[in-house]
Backbone as a chain_set.jsonl record, in Angstrom:
{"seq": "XXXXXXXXXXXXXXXXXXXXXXXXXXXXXXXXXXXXXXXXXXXXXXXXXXXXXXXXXXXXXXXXXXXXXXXXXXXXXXXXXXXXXXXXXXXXXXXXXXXXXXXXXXXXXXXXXXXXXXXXXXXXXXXXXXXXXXXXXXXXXXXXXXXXXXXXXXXXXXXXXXXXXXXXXXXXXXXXXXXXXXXXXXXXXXXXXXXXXXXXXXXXXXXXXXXXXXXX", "coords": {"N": [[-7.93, -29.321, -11.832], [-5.373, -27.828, -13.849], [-5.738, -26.268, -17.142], [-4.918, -27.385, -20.424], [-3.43, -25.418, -21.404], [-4.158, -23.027, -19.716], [-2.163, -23.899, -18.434], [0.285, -23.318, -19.541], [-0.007, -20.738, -19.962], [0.551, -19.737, -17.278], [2.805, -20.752, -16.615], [4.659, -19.6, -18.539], [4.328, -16.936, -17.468], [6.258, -16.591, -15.938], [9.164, -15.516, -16.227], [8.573, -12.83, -17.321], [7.467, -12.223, -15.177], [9.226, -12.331, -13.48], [11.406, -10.238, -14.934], [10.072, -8.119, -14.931], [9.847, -7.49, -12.295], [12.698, -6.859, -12.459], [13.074, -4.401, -13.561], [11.449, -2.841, -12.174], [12.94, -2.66, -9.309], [15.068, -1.578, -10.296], [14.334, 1.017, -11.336], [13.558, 1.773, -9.185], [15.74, 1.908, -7.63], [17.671, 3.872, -9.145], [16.149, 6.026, -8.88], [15.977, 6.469, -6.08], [18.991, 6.853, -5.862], [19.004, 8.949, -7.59], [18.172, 11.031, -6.336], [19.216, 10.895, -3.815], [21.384, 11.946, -4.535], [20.945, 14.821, -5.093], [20.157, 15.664, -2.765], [21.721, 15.324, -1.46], [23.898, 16.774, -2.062], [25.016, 19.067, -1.098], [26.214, 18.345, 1.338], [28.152, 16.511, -0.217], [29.791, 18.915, -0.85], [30.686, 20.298, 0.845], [32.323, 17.939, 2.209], [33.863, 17.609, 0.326], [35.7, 20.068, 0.233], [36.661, 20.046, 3.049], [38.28, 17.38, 2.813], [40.159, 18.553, 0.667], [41.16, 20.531, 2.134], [42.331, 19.568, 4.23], [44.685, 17.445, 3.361], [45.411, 18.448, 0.958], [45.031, 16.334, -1.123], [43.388, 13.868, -3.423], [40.393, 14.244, -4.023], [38.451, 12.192, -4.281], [38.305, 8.602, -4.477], [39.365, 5.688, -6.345], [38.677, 2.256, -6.873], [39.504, -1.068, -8.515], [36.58, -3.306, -9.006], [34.811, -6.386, -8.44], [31.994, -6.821, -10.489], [28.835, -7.856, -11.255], [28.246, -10.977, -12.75], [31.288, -11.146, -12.642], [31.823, -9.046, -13.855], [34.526, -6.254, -14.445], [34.591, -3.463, -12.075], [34.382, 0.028, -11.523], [35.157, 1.216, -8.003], [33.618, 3.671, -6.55], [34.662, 6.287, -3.931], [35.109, 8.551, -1.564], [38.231, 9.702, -0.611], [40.332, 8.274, 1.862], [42.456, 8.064, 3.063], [46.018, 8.129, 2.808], [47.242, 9.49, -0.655], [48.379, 6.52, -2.454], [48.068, 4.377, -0.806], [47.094, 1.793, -0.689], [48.902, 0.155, -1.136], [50.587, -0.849, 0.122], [48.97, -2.975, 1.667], [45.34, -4.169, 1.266], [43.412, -4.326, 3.319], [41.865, -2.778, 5.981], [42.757, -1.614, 9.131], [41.59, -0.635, 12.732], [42.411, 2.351, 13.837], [44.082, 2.636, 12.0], [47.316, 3.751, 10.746], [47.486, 4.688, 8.29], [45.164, 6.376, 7.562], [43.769, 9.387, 6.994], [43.169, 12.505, 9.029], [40.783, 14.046, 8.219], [39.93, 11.667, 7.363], [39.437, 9.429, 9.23], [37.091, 9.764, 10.388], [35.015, 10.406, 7.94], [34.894, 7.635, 7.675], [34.225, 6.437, 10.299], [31.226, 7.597, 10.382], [30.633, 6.532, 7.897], [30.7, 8.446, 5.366], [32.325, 7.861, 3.489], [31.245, 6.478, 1.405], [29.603, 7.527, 0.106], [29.649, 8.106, -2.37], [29.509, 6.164, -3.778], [26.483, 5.859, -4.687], [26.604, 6.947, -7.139], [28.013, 4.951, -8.756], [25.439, 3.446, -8.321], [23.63, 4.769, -10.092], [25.225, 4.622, -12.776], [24.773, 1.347, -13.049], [26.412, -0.192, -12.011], [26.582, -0.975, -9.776], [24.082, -1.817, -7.12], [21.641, -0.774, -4.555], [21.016, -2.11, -2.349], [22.887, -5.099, -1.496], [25.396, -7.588, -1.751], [28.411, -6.577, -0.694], [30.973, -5.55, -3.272], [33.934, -6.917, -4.097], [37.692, -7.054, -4.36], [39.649, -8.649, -7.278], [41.545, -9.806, -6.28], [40.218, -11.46, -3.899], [38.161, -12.383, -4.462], [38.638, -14.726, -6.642], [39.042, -16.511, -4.94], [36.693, -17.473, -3.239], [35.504, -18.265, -5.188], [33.049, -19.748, -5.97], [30.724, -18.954, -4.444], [31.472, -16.962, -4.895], [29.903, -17.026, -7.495], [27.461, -17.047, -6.914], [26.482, -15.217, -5.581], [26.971, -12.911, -7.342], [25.071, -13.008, -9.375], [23.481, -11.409, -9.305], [23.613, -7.632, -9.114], [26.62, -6.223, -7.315], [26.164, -4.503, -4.013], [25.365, -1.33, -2.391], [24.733, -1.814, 0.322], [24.243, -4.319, 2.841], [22.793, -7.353, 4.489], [24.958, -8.602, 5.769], [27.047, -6.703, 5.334], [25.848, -4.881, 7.744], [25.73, -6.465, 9.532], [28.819, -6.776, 10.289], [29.452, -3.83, 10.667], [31.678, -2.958, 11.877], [33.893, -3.463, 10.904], [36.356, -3.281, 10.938], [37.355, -2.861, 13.283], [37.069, -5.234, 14.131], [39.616, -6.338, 13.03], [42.287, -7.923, 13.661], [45.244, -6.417, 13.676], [47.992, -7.934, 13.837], [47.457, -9.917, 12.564], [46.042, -9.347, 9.88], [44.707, -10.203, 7.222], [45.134, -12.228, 7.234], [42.745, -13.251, 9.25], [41.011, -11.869, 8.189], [40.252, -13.334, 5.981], [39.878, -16.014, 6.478], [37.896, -15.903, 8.405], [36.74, -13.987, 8.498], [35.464, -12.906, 5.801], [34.185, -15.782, 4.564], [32.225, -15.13, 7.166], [30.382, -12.935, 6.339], [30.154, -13.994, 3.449], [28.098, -16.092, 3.912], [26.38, -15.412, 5.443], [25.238, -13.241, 2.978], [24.602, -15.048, 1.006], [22.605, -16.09, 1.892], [21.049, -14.02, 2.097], [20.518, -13.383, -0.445], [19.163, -15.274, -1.273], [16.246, -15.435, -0.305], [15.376, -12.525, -0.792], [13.607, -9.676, -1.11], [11.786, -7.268, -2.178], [9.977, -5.915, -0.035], [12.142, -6.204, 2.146], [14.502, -5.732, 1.225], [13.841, -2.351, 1.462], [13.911, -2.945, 4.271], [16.657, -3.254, 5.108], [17.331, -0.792, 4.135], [16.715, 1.115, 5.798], [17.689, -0.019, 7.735], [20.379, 0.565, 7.812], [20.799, 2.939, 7.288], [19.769, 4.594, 10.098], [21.757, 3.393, 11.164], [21.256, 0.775, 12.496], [22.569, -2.479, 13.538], [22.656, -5.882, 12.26]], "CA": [[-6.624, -29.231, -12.525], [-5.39, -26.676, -14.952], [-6.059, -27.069, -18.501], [-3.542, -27.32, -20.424], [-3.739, -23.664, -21.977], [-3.837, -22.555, -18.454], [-0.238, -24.622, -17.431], [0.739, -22.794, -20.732], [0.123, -19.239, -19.219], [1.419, -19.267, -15.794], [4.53, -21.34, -16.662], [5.29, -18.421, -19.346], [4.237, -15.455, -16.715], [7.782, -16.332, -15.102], [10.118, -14.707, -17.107], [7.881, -11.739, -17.551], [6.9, -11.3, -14.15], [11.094, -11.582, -12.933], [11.647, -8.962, -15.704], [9.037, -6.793, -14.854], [10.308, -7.077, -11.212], [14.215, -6.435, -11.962], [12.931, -3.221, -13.942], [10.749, -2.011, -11.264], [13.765, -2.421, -8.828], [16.18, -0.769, -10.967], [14.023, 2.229, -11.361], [13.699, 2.565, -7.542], [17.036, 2.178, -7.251], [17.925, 4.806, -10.148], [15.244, 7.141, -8.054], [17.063, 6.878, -4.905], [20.03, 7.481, -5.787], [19.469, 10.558, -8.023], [17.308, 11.634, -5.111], [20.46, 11.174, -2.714], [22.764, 12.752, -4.744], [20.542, 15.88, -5.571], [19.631, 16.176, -1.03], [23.482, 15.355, -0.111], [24.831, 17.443, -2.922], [25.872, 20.235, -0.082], [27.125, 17.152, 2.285], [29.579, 16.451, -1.121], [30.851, 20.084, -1.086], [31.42, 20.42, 2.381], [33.25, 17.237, 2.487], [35.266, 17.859, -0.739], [36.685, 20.767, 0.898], [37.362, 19.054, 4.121], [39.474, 16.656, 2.193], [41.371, 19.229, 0.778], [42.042, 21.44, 2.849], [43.009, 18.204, 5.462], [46.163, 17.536, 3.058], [45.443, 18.801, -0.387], [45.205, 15.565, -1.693], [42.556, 13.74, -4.444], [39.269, 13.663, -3.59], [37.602, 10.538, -4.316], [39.573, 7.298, -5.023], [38.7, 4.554, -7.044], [39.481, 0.947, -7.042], [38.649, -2.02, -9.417], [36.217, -4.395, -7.751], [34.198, -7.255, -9.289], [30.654, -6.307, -10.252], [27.312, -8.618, -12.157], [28.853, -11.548, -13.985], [32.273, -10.808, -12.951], [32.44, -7.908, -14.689], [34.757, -5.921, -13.579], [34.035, -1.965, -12.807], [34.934, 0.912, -10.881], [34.184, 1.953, -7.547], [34.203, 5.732, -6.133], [34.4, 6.843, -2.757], [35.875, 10.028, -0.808], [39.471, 8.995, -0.016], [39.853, 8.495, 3.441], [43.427, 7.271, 3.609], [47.126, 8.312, 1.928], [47.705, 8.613, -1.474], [49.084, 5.002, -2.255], [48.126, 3.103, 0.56], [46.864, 0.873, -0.986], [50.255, -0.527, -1.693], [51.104, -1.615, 1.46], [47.429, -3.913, 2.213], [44.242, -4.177, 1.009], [42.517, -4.521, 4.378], [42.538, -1.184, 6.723], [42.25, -1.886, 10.572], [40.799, 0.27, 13.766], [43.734, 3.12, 13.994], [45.723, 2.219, 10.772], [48.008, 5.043, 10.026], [47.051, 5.644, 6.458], [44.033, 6.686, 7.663], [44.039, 10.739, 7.235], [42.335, 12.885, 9.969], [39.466, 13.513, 7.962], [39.544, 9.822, 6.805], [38.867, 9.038, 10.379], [35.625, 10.873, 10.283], [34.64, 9.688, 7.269], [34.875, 6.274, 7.922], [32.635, 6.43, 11.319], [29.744, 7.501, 9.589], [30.428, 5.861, 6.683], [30.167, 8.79, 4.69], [33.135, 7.73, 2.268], [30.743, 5.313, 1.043], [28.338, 7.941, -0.22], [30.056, 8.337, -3.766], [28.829, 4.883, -4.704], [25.249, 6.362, -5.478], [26.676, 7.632, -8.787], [27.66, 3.742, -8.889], [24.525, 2.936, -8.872], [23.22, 4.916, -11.795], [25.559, 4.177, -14.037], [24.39, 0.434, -13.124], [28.053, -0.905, -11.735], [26.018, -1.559, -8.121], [22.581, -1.69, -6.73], [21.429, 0.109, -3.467], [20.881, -3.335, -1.888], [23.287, -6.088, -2.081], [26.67, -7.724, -1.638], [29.781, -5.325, -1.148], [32.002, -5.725, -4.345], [35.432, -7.105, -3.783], [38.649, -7.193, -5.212], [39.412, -9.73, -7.71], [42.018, -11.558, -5.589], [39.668, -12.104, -2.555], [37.139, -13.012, -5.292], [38.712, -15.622, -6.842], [39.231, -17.216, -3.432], [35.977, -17.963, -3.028], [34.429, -18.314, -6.814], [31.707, -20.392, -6.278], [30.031, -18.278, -3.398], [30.572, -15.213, -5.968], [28.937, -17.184, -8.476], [26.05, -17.423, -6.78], [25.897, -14.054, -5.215], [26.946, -12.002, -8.149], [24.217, -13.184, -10.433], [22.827, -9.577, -9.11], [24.842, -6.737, -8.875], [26.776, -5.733, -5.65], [25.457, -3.14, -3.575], [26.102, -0.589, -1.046], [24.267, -2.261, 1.819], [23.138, -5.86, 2.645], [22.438, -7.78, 5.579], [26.289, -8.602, 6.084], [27.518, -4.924, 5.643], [25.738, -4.428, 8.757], [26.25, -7.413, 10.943], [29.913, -6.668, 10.248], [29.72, -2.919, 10.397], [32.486, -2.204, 12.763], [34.777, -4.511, 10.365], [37.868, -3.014, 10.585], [37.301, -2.884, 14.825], [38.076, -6.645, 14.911], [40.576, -7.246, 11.977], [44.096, -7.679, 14.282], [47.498, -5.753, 13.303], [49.349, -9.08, 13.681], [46.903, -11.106, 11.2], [44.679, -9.076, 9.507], [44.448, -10.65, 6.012], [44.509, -13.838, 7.178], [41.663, -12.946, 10.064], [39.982, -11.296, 7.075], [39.681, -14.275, 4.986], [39.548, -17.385, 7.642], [36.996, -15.292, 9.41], [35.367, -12.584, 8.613], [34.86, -12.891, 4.564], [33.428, -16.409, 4.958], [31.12, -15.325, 7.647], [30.123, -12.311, 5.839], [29.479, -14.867, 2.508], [27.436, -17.027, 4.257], [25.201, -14.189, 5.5], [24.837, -12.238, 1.913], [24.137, -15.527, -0.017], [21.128, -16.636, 2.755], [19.756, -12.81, 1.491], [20.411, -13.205, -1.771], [18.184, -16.542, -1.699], [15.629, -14.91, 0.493], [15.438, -11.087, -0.54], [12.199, -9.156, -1.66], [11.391, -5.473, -2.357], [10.61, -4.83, 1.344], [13.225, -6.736, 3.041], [15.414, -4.277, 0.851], [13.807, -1.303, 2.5], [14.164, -2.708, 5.787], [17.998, -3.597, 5.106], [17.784, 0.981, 3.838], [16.15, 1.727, 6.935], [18.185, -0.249, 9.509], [21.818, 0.788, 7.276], [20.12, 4.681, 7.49], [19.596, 4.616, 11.359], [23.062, 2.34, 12.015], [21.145, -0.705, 13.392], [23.296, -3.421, 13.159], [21.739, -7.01, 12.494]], "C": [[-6.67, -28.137, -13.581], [-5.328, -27.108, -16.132], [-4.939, -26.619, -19.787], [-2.903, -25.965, -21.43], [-3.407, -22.574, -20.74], [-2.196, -22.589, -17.787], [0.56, -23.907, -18.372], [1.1, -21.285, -19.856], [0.933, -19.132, -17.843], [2.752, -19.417, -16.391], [4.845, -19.837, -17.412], [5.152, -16.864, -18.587], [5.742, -15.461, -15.739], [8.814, -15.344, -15.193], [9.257, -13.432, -17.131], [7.657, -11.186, -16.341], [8.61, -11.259, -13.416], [11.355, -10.857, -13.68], [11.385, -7.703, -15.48], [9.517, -6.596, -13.248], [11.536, -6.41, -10.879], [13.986, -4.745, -12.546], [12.171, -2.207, -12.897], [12.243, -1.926, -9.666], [15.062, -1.68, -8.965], [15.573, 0.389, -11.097], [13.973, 2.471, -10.087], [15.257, 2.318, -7.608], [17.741, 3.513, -7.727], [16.899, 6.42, -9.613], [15.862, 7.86, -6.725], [17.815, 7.277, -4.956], [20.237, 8.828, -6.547], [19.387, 11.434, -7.018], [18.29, 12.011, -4.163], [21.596, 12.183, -2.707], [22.212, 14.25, -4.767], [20.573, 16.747, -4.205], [20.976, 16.184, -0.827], [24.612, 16.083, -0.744], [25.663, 18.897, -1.695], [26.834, 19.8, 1.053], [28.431, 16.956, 1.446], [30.519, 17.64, -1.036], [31.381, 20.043, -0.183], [32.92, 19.231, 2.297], [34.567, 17.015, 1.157], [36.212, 18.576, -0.399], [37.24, 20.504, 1.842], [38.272, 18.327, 3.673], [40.608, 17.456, 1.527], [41.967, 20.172, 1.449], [42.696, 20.742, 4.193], [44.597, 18.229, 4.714], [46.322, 17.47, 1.942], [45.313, 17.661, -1.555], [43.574, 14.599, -2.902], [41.081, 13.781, -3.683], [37.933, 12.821, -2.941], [38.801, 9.375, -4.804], [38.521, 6.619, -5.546], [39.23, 3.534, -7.394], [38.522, 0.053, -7.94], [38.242, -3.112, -8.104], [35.679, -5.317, -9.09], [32.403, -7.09, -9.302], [29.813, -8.137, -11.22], [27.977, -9.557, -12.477], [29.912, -11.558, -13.646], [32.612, -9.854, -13.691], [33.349, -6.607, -13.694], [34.588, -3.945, -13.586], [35.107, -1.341, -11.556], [34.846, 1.218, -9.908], [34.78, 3.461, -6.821], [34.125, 5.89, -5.077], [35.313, 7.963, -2.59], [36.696, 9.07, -0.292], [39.774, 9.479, 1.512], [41.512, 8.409, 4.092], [44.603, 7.849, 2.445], [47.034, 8.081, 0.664], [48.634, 7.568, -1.627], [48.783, 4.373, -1.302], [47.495, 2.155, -0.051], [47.636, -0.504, -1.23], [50.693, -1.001, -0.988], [49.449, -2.51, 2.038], [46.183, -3.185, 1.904], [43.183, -3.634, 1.831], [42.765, -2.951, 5.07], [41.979, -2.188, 8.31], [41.903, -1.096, 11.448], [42.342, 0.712, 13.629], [44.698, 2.991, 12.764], [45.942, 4.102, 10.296], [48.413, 5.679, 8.552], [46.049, 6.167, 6.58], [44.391, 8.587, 7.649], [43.135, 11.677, 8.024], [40.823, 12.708, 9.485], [39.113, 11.958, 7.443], [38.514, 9.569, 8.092], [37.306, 9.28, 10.558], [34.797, 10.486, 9.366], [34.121, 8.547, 7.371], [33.794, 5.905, 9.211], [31.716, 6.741, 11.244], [29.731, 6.977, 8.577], [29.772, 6.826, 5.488], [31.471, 8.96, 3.319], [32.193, 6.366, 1.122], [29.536, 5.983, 0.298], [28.645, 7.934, -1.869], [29.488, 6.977, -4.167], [27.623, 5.21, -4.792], [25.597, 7.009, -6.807], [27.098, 5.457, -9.419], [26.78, 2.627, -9.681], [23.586, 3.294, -9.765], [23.756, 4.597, -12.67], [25.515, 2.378, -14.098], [25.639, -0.463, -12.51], [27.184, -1.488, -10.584], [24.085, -1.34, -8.523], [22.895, -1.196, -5.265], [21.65, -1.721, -2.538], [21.654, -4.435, -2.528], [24.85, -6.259, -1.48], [27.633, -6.912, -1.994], [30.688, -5.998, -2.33], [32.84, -5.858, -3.791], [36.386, -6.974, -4.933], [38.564, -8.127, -5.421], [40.202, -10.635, -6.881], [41.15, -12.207, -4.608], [38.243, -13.153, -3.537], [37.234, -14.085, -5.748], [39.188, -16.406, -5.972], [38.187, -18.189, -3.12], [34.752, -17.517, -4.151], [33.133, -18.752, -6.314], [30.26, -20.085, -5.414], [29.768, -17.065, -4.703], [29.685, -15.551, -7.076], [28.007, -17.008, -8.127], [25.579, -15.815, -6.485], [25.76, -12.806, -6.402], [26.517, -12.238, -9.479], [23.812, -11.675, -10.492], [24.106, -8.772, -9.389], [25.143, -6.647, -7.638], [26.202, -4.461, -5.504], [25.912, -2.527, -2.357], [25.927, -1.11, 0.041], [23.972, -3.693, 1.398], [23.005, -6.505, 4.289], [23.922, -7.795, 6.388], [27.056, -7.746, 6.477], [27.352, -4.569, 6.952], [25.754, -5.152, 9.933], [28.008, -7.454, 10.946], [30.403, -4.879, 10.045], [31.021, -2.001, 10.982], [33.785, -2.975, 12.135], [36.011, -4.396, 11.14], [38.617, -2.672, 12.404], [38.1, -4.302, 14.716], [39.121, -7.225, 13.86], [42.237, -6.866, 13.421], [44.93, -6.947, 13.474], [47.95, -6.929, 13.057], [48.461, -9.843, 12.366], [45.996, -10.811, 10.468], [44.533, -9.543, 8.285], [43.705, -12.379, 6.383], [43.397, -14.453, 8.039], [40.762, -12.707, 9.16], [39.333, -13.02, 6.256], [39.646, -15.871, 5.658], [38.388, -17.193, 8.064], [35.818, -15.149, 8.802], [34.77, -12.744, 6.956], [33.897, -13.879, 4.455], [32.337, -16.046, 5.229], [29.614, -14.096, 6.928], [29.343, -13.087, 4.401], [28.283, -15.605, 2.54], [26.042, -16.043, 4.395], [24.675, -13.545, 3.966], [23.977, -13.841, 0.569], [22.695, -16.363, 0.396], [20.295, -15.677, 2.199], [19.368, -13.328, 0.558], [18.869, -14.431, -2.312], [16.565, -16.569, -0.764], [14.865, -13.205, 0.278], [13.94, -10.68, -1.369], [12.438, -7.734, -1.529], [11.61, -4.831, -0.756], [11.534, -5.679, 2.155], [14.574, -6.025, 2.691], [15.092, -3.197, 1.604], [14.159, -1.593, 3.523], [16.162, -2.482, 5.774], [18.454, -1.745, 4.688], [17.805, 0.844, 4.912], [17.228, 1.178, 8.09], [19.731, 0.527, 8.54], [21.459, 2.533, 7.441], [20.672, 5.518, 8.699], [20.673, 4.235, 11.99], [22.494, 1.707, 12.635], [22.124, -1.819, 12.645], [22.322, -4.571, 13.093], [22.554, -7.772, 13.473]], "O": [[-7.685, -27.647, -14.077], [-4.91, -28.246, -16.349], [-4.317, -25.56, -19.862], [-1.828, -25.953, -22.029], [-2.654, -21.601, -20.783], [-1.466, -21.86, -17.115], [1.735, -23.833, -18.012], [2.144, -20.918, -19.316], [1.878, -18.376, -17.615], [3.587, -18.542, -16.62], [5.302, -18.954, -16.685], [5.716, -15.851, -19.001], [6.159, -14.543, -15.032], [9.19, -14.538, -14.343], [10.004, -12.796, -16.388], [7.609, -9.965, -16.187], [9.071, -10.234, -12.913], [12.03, -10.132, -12.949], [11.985, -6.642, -15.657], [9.567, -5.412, -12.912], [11.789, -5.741, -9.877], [14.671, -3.87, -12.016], [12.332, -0.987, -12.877], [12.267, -0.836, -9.095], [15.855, -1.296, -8.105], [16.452, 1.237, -10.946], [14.416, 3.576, -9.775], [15.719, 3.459, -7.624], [18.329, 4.216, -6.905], [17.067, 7.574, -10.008], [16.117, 9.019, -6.4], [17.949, 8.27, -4.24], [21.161, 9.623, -6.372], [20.164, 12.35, -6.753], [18.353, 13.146, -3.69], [22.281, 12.813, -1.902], [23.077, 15.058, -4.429], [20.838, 17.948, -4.156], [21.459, 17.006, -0.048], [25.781, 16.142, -0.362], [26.785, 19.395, -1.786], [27.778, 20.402, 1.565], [29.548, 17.11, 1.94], [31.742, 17.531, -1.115], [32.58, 19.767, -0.15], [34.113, 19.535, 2.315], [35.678, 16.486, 1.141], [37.387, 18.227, -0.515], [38.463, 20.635, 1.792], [39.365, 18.595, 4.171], [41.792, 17.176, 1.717], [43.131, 20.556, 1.338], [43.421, 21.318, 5.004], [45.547, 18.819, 5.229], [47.157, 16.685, 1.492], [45.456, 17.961, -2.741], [42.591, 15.336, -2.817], [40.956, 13.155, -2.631], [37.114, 12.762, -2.024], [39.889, 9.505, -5.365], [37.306, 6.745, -5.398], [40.194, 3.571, -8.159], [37.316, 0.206, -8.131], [38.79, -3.538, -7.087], [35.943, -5.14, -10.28], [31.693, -7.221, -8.304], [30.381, -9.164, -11.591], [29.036, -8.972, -12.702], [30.358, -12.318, -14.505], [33.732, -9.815, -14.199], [32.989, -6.155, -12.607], [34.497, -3.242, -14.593], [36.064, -1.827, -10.952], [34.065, 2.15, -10.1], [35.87, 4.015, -6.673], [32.975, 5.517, -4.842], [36.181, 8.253, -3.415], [36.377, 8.018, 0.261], [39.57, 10.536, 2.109], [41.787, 8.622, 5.272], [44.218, 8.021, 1.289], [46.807, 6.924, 0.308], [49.687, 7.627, -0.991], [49.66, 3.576, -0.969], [47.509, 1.314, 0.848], [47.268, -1.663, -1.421], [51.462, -1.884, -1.369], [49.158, -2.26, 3.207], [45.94, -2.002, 2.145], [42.314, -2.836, 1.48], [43.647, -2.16, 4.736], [41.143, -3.082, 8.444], [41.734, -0.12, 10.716], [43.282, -0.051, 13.408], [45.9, 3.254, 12.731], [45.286, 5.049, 9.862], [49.123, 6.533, 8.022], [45.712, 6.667, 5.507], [45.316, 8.979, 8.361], [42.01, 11.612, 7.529], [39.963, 11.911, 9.859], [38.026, 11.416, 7.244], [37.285, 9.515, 8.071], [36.609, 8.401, 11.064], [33.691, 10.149, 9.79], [32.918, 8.377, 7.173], [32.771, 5.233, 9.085], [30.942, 6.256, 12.069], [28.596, 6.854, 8.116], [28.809, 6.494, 4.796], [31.532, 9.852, 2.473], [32.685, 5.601, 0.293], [28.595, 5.3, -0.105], [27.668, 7.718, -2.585], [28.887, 7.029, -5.24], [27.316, 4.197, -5.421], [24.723, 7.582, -7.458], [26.474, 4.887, -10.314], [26.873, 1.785, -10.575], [22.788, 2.491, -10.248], [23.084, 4.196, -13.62], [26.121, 1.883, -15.048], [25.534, -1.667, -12.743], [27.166, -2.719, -10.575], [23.332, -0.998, -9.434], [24.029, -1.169, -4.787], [22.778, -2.153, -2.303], [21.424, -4.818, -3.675], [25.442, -5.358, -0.885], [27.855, -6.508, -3.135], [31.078, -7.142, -2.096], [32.975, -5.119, -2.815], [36.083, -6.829, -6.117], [37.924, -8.916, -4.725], [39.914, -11.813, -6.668], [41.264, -13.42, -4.428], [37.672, -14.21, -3.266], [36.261, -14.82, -5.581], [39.987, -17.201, -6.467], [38.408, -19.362, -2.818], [33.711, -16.862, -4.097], [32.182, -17.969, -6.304], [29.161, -20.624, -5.541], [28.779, -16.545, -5.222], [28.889, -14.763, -7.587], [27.235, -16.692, -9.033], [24.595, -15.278, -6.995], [24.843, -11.988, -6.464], [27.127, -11.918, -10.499], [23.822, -10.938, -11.478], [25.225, -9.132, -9.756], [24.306, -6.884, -6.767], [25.857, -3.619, -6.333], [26.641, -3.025, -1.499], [26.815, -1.009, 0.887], [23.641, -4.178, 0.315], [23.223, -5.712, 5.205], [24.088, -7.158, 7.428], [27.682, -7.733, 7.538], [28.287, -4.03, 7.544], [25.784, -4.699, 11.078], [28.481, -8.285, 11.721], [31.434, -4.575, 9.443], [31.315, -0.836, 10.712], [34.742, -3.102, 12.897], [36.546, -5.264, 11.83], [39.773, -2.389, 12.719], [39.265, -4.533, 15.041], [39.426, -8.418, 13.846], [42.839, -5.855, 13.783], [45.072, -7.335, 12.314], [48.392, -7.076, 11.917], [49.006, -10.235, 11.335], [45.101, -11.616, 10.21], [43.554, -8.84, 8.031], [42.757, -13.125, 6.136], [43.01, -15.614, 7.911], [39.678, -13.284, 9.24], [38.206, -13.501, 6.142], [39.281, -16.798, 4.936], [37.659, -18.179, 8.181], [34.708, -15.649, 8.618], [33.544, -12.698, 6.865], [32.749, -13.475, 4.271], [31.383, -16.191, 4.465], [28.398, -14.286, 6.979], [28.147, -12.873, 4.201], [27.541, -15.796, 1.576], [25.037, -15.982, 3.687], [23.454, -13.385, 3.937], [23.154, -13.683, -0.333], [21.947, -17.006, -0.34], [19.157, -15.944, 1.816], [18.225, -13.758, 0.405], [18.028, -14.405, -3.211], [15.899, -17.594, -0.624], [13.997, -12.77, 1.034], [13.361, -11.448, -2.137], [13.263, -7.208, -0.782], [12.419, -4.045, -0.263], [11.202, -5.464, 3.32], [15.489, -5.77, 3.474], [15.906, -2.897, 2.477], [14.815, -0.73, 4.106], [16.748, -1.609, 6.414], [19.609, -1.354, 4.862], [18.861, 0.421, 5.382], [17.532, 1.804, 9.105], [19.993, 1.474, 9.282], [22.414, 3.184, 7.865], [21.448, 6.473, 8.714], [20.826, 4.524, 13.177], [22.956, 1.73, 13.775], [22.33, -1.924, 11.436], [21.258, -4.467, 13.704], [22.13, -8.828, 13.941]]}, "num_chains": 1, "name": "protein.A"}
């Protein structure tokens, strides 16, 4: 048995050693993504100009999502879709006609999704983790986000990619209410099994297969 000096030490190496782990994950994260932005900085130009010279219009967009805590932040991507569309539904579906040529393009590589590496330096996301939502879908299903958004959200997670073709199976006739019967649920269920499950390399693998486009 341990003595009771001993039961003293471990018990207290808890806190210290999850500390020392969220800091060593936050600096790889804060590595990667400078790293990303510094290699894909000629991928950004290109596709800045592509966007405007498609139909002169903003850039990047940015919507409020729900980050850590509920806090709520910012996020950035290359706009893929009409100014305002947002105004007519949340959700986008396969073919939706807000989509703008280069949107289209965008969106099948998923390289409107690259602007969230500035994201995740200024700490709003993590590389790994549950996609941020809006607050209405959020407070829908509180007690799932409680659990998941102890962390921060993140660009990728297990879910992201067993649902990567989302916007393939949301219907025209019901897509909100397909979205949130369905697909958010099953998506929840999946991100909060990671969340209670996840380690350093089960993050890399979740880079590596989101990298390559394996789906889970």
């Amino acid at each position: 048995m341990l003595s009771a000096s001993k039961e003293h030490e471990v018990a207290s190496e808890g806190p210290f050693v999850a500390t020392r782990s969220r800091g060593l994950h936050r600096a790889f994260d804060i590595t990667c993504a400078a790293t990303g932005l510094v290699i894909l900085s000629p991928l950004f130009c290109a596709i800045a100009v592509a966007i405007k010279f498609d139909d002169g219009g903003p850039i990047f967009y940015g919507q409020e999502r729900v980050g850590k805590r509920f806090r709520r932040f910012r996020i950035c991507k290359f706009r893929t879709m009409v100014p305002g569309a947002d105004r007519h539904g949340l959700l986008t579906v396969g073919g939706d006609s807000r989509l703008t040529r280069m949107g289209r393009v965008l969106r099948r590589y998923k390289f409107d999704e690259l602007p969230q590496l500035f994201n995740v330096l200024m700490g709003d996301m993590q590389l790994v983790g549950a996609r941020p939502e809006v607050e209405l879908y959020v407070q829908m299903f509180r007690p799932e986000y409680a659990v998941i958004l102890q962390d921060r959200p993140g660009i990728t997670d297990p879910a992201s990619l067993a649902y990567r073709h989302e916007e393939q199976l949301l219907s025209t006739s019901r897509t909100e209410q397909q979205y949130l019967k369905e697909i958010l649920p099953a998506k929840l269920r999946i991100s909060m099994d990671y969340h209670n499950r996840r380690n350093f390399l089960s993050d890399v693998g979740v880079l590596m297969k989101t990298v390559f486009g394996i789906s889970t």
